[in-house]
Structures are given as structure tokens and as C-alpha cells.
C-alpha positions in Angstrom: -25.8 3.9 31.1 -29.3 4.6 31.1 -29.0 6.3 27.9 -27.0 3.5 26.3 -30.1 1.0 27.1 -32.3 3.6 25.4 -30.4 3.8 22.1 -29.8 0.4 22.0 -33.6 -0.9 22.9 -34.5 2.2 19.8 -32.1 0.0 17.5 -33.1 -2.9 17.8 -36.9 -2.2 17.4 -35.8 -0.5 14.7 -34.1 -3.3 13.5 -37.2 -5.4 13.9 -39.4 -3.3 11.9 -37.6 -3.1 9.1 -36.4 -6.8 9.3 -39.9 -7.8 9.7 -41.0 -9.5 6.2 -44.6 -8.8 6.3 -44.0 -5.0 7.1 -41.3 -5.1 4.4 -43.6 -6.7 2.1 -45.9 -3.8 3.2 -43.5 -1.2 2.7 -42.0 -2.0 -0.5 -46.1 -2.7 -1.9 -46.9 0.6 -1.6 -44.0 1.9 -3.0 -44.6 -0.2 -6.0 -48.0 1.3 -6.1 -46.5 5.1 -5.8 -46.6 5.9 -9.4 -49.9 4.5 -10.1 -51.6 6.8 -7.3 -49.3 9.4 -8.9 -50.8 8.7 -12.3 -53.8 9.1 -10.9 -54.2 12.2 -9.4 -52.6 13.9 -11.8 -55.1 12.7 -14.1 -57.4 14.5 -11.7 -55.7 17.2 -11.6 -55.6 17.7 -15.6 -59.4 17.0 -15.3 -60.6 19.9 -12.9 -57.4 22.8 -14.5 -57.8 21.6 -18.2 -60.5 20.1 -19.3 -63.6 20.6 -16.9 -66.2 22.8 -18.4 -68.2 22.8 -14.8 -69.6 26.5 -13.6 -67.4 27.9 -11.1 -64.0 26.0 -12.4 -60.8 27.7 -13.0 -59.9 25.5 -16.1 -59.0 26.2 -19.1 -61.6 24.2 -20.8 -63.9 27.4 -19.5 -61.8 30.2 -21.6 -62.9 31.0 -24.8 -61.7 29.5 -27.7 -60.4 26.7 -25.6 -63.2 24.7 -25.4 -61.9 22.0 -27.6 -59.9 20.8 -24.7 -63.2 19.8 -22.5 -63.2 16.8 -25.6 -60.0 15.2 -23.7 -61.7 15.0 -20.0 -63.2 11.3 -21.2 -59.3 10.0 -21.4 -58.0 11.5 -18.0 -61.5 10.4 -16.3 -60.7 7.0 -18.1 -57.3 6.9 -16.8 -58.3 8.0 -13.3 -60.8 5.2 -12.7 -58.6 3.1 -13.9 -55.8 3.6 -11.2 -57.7 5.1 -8.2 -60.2 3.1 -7.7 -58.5 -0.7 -7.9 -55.7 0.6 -5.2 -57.2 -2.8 -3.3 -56.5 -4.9 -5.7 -53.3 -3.7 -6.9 -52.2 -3.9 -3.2 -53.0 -7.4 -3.1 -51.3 -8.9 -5.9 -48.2 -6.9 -4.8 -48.5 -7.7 -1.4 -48.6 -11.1 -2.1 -45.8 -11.1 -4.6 -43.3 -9.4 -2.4 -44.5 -11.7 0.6 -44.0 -14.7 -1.6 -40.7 -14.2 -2.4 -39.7 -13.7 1.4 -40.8 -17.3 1.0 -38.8 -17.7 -1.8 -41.8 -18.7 -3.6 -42.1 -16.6 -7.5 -45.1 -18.5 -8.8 -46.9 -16.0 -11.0 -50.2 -17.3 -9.9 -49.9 -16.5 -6.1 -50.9 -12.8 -6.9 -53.7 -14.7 -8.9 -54.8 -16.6 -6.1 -54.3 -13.7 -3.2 -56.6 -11.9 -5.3 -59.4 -14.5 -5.4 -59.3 -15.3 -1.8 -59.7 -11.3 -1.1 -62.6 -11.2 -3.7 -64.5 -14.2 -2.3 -64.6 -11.7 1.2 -66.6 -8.9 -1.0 -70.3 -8.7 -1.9 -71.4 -9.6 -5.1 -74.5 -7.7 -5.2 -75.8 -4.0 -4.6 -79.3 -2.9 -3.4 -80.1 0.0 -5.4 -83.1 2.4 -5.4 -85.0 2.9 -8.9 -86.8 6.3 -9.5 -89.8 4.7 -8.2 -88.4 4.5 -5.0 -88.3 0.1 -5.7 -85.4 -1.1 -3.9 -83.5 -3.6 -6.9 -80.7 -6.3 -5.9 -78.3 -6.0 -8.6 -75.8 -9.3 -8.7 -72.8 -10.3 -10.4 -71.2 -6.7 -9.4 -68.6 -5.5 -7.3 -68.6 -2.3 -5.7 -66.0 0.0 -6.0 -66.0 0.2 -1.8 -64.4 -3.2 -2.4 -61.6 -2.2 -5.0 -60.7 1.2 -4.2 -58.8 2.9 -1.0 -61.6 1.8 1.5 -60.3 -1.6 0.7 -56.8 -1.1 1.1 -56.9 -2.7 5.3 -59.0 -5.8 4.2 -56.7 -6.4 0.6 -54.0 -6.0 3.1 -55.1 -8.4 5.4 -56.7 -11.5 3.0 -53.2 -11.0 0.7 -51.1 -12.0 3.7 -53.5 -14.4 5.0 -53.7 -16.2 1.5 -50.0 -16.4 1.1 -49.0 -17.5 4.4 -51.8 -20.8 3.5 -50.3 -20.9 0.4 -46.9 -21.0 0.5 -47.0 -23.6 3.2 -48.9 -25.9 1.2 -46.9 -25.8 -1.7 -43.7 -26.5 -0.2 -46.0 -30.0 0.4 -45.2 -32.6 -1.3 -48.1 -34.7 -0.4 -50.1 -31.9 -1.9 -48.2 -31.8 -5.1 -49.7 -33.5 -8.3 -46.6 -35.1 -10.4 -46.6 -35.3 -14.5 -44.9 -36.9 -16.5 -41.7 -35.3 -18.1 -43.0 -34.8 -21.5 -45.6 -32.6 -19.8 -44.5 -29.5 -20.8 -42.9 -27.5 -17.5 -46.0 -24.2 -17.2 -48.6 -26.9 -17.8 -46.8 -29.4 -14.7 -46.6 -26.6 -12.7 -49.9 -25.9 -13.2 -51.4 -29.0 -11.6 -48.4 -28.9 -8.7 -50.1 -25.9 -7.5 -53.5 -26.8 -8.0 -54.5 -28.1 -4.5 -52.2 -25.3 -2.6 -54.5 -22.7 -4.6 -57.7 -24.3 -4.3 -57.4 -25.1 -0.5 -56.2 -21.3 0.4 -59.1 -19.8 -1.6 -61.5 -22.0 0.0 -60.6 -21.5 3.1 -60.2 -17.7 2.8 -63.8 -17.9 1.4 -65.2 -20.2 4.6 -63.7 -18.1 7.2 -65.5 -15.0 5.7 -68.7 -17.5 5.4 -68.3 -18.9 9.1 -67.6 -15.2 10.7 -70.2 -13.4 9.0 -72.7 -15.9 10.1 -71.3 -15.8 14.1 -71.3 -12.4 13.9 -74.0 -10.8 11.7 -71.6 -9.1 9.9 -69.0 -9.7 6.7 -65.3 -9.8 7.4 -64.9 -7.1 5.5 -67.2 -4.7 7.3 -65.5 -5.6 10.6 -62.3 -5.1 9.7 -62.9 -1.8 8.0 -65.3 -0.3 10.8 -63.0 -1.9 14.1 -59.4 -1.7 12.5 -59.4 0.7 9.8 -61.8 3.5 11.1 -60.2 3.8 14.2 -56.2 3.6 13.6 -57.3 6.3 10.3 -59.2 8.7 12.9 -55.9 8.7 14.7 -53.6 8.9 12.1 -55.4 12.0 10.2 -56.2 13.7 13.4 -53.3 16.2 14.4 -52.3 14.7 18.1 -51.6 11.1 16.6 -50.2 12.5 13.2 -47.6 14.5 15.5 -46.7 11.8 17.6 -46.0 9.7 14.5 -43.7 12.5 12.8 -41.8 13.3 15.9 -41.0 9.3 16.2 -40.3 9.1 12.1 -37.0 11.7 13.6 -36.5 10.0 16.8 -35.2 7.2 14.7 -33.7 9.3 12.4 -31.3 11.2 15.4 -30.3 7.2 15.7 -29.4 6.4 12.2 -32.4 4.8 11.2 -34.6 6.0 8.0 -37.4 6.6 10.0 -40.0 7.7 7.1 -38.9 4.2 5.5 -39.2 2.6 9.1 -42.7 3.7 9.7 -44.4 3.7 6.0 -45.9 0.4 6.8 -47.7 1.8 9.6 -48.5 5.0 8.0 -49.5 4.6 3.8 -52.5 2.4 4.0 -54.2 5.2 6.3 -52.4 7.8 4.3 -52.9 7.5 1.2 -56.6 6.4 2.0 -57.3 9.9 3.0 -55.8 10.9 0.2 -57.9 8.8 -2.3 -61.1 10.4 -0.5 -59.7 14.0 -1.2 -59.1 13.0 -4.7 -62.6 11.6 -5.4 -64.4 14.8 -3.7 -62.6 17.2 -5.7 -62.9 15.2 -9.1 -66.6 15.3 -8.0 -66.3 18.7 -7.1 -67.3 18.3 -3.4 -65.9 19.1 -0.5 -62.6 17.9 0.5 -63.0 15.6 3.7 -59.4 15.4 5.4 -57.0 18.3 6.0 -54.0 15.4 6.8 -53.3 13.1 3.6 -50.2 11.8 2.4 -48.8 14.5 0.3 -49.5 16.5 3.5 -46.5 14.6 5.2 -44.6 15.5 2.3 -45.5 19.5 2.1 -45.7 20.2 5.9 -43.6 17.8 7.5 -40.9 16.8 5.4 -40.5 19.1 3.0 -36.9 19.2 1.9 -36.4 16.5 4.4 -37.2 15.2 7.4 -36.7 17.8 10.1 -37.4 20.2 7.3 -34.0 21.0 7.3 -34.4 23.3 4.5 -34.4 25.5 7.9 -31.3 24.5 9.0 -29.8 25.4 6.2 -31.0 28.7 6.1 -30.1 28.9 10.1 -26.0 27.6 9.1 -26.0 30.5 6.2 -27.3 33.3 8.2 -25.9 32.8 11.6 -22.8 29.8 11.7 -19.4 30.6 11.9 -18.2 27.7 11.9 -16.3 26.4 8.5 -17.4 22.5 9.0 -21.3 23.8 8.6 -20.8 26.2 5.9 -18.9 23.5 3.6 -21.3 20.7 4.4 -24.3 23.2 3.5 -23.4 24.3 0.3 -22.7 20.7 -0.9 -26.4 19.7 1.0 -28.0 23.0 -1.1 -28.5 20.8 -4.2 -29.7 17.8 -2.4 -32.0 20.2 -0.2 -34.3 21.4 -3.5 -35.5 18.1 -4.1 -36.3 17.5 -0.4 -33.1 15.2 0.0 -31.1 15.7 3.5 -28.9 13.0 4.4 -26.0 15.0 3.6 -26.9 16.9 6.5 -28.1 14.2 8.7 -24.9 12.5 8.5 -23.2 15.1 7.8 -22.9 17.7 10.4 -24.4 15.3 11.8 -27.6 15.3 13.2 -27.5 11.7 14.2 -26.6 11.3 17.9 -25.9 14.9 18.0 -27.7 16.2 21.0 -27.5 19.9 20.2 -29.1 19.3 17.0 -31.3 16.5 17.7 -34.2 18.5 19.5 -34.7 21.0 16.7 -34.4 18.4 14.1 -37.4 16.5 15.8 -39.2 19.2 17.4 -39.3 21.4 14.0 -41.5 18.4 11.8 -44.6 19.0 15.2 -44.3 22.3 15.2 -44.6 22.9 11.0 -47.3 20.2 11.1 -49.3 22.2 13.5 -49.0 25.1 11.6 -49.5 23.4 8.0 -52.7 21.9 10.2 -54.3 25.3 11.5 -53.5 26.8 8.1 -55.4 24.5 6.2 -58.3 24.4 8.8 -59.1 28.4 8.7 -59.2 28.1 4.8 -56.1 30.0 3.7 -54.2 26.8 2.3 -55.9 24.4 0.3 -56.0 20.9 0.8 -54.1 18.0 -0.9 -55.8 16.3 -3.8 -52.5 15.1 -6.0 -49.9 12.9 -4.6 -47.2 15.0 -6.5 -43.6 13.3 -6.1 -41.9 13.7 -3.0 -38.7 15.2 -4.8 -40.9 18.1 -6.6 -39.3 21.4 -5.5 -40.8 23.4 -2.5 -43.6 26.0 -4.1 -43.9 23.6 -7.6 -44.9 21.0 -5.0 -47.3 22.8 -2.5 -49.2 23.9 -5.7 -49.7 21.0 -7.6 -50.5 19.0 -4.5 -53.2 21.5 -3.2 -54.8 22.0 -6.8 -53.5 24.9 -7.5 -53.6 26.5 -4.1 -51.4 29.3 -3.6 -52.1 29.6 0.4 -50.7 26.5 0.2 -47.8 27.5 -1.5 -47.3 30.7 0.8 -47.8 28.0 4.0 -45.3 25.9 3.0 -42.6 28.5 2.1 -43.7 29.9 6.0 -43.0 26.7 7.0 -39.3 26.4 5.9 -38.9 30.0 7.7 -40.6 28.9 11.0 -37.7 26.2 10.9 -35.1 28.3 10.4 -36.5 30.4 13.3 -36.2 27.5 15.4 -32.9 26.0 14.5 -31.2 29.4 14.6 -30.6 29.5 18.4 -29.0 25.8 18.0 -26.6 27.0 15.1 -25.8 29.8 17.4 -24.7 27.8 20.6 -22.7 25.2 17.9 -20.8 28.2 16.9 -20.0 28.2 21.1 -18.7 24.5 21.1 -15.7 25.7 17.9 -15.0 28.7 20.3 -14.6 26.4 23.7 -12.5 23.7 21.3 -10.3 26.4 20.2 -9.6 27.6 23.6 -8.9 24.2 25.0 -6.4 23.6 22.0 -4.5 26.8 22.9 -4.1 25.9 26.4 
């Protein structure tokens, strides 16, 4: 009974979540904006291996009679700037788009207006120091705090905000400004929207005016130093990070896509640490965080959730039982490009107690590893966002820069799981031998 309650509470949270239209909107925005932070760091990537002619680089700019290829970094550090660093702003007009037509409202200038209302929260001006020492106001600018990752939380918040004003007021009638019929339909349109879109930048604008004046400080600064800072040091730290991966396969073991489920909680801080990796190692710094998004993918995940890439390597080696074997070698395909639900539903894993723990205590445990891996210096950190379907090895090296401790970590991984869901294969083998018995009595 009790458990009954359990499942069913899981469900319908579950439910709830993915229901939820903002979260939706959330989830499906940064899925929209996948390729363009894959773009991106790839351009990086092409930057630092190709055509960087820094000291100390391992490109191939740097071998002789190759140099010709350093003439190329302009267009990947062209195409770079130009995807990741306006993340913010591409999350806002998607954001709004995809929350507007929850609405079922498609104007093509809501994404136009959420983006005003979110720049009229930013600083126009930069305080900048001239050799000198003379400290200069620059105006009429916009810093790229304000456009890139660090402004994902804020972009996040004014897109919503904005919408929500704005599709209220334009289902308003009293707000609606009627032309005549030989107006021609994009020009009436126009004018119907006008107050909607003035009213819901304004007013975006004066709460930003009316708080930073109360408090001493812009919106944008609070929101980023009291919301973002603290849920990201949680996310990228390893305690939080493995409390959200073992919950991502507690919904699994229901039924629920529980990577999907839990995106909207887990890109903006994600792929935020993974923007900051990018920019230190185009800059050739240091790389900042150790947990990013594509170290999810490589550590955690990695031929699926549960990294059952393991399990398959457990059913081979130790299974007897004919149900496992067939299911495995139709899930080996599936398994390369880090695709499990043949397994998931079809051993299955869901609801399947004996297969259950390993499936959501495996994900912790590899995370851990990947973690302590990374932080003694034998794997490399994650600087490309390389697709989540990239093969195990292909992926762990792209993703790392070239990294082959990172490599090595993730194909250590994938036996570490197999070492843990060996015993579990071996006492399913058990439950054919006890059915078999039963049947004969």
C-alpha cells in the first residue's frame, strides 16, 4: 500500500513537471538552442587543434608547413562570438515563442518584445580604465555579461515575465486598435498589438527602475548573485549533481524520461558552466568547473541513463537467461549512440526491483569517479558540448579537447558499471531457475 502511494505521488509529480507549460517552454528552449551551443564549441575547438598558432598548443596551425591554416582562426573566432556569447538572448526570444504559443498566441513580434523588456533590465554603459589609470564611462554599449551564459537566469526570467503581461493584454479588446479593412492585414496587426507591446516593455523596464532604486542594486545583479549563484554552486558541486542524477533514474525505474523531466531544472546551470569552460580554454586559461553539461553526458549517461552500456556487458558475460540475451543484442546498436530504452522497457528496468537499484545507483557512483578523475588531473575537462549520440571514446575526446584521460575515464566508467550490475544479472539468472522449478511441480 505504502508503496502504491509512493509510485503514484512519483507520477503524478512527474506528470506535473512535464505538463507544466513554463518548464516545457523551458525545456523545449534549450533544446532549440542545442545546436547553436554545439556550433559553437566546436568552433572552439577547431580554434585551439587547428588553427591557433599560440606557444605551448597542440594544433596543427604550429607544424610546419601548416601554417596557412592559422589564416582561418578569424572565421571560427567569428562564428564562436557569434553563438556563445548571445545564449541570453537567443533564450529569450525562444522562450517567449514557445511560452506564447502555450497561449496560443504566434505573433512574430512577441520574441521582439520579450527581448526589449529583458534589454531594458541591462546596463547600457561600462566604466573602463584607460592606460592612464582614468576611469572612462563608455555608453550606448552592452556587455557581453548581459548577452552571454551569465545571463541565461535573468533572459529566463524577463522572457516569461514579458509574455505572461503580454499575452494577457492582447487577448484585450479594449486594448486593441481597429483599422479599416483596406488596411492591409501585417500593417493592422501591427497597431492591434501596439499597446499590449508598449505596456509590457514599460513595465518590465519600471520594475527594474523601481527595485534597483529600493534596493541599491539592478534586477539583474540580484537575480544573478541570489538565484543563479547559489542553485549553480549546487548543481556543479558533486553532492547536489548526484542527488540530481540519481532522481533523473528514480523517475526513469517509473516510466518517466527523467533526463527530459528534469532539463528544465538542470540546462540553464549546465550549460552555463559549460559556456565558462569554453571561454577559458578559447582564452587559453584555466578551466573553472570540473561538472558541465557534456559531463552529464560522458560520466553519467553515457550510452544511457544508468549507463547501461554496463548492463549490457553484465547480460553477455554472466546471464543465462534467453529473454536478456535476445533483448541485448537488439539494444547493442541503440547502446553505441547512448540510446537505452530498448532496455529500460525492455528487460525491463522500469518497476523492476532487482534491476532498479543498480540502474540508479550506477549513474552516482560513475559521476563520482568521472568527478575524482577529473579533479587529480588525469581526465581533462569538458570544453565542447559534442552531441549526446557521439559514440563512447569519439565523445569523451572531442568533449575534453582532446583529452585522452578522459577517454580512458569514460571507457573505466562503462566497466565500473558492468562490475556493479553483474551481481544483479547473476541473481535474475536465479528468478528463471525458481520459475522453472515451480512450472515442473
Amino acid at each position: 500500500m505504502m508503496k502504491e502511494r509512493f509510485m503514484n505521488g512519483m507520477l503524478a509529480v512527474a506528470t506535473a513537471m512535464n505538463g507544466q507549460r513554463h518548464l516545457a517552454a523551458i525545456r523545449n528552449s534549450f533544446m532549440n538552442l542545442l545546436p547553436i551551443i554545439i556550433v559553437g564549441s566546436f568552433c572552439t575547438l577547431f580554434t585551439n587543434v587547428v588553427t591557433s598558432t599560440r606557444e605551448g598548443f597542440m594544433s596543427l596551425a604550429n607544424i610546419p608547413g601548416l601554417e596557412f591554416l592559422s589564416n582561418l582562426e578569424p572565421m571560427f573566432s567569428a562564428a564562436n562570438y557569434a553563438t556563445m556569447n548571445f545564449l541570453a538572448i537567443g533564450i529569450v526570444i525562444l522562450l517567449a515563442t514557445e511560452l506564447g504559443e502555450a497561449y496560443d498566441i504566434n505573433d512574430k513580434g512577441l520574441p521582439l518584445v520579450a527581448l526589449g523588456a529583458y534589454i531594458s533590465l541591462c546596463a547600457t554603459s561600462i566604466i573602463v580604465t584607460s592606460a592612464g589609470g582614468e576611469a572612462i564611462t563608455v555608453r550606448n554599449v552592452l556587455a557581453s555579461s548581459y548577452t552571454n551564459a551569465q545571463g541565461l537566469f535573468v533572459g529566463m526570467f524577463s522572457a516569461i515575465a514579458a509574455t505572461e503581461i503580454y499575452c494577457r493584454l492582447v487577448k484585450n479588446k479594449k486594448l486593441k486598435i481597429s483599422m479599416p479593412d483596406s488596411v492591409p492585414g501585417n500593417v493592422a496587426r501591427s497597431f492591434e498589438v501596439l499597446f499590449p507591446a508598449t505596456i509590457t516593455i514599460v513595465a518590465i523596464s519600471g520594475i527594474g527602475m523601481i527595485f534597483e532604486l529600493g534596493v541599491g542594486m539592478t534586477l539583474f545583479d540580484a537575480i544573478a548573485r541570489f538565484v543563479q549563484a547559489p542553485l549553480s554552486s549546487v548543481l556543479t558541486g558533486l553532492p547536489g549533481f548526484m542527488l540530481f542524477v540519481f532522481m533523473s533514474t528514480l523517475l526513469w525505474v517509473f516510466g518517466i524520461h527523467g533526463t527530459q523531466t528534469l532539463k528544465a531544472v538542470s540546462e540553464p546551470i549546465l550549460i552555463a558552466a559549460l559556456a565558462q569552460n569554453e571561454a577559458a580554454y578559447a582564452a587559453g586559461q584555466a578551466i573553472p568547473n570540473i561538472i558541465s553539461r557534456p559531463f552529464l553526458s560522458n560520466y553519467a549517461t553515457v550510452t544511457g541513463a544508468g549507463v547501461t552500456g554496463g548492463l549490457l556487458i553484465a547480460i553477455f558475460l554472466f546471464s543465462k537467461r534467453k529473454d536478456f540475451k535476445a533483448i541485448g543484442k537488439l539494444a547493442i546498436p541503440c547502446a553505441i549512440f547512448n540510446i537505452n530504452e530498448p532496455l529500460v522497457f525492455g528487460l525491463p528496468i522500469v518497476l523492476n526491483p532487482l534491476l532498479a537499484i543498480p540502474f540508479m545507483l550506477t549513474p552516482v557512483i560513475t559521476s563520482a569517479f568521472g568527478y575524482f578523475m577529473t579533479s587529480i588531473g588525469f581526465a581533462g575537462r569538458f570544453v565542447v558540448n559534442a552531441p549526446w549520440t557521439t559514440p563512447v571514446g569519439i565523445q569523451a575526446f572531442l568533449a575534453s579537447g582532446g583529452s585522452m584521460g578522459a577517454v580512458v575515464t569514460q571507457l573505466l566508467v562503462i566497466l565500473i558499471a558492468a562490475v556493479i550490475y553483474s551481481p544483479f544479472v547473476i541473481v535474475a539468472n536465479r528468478q528463471i531457475e525458481a520459475n522453472e522449478i515451480e512450472e515442473s511441480v
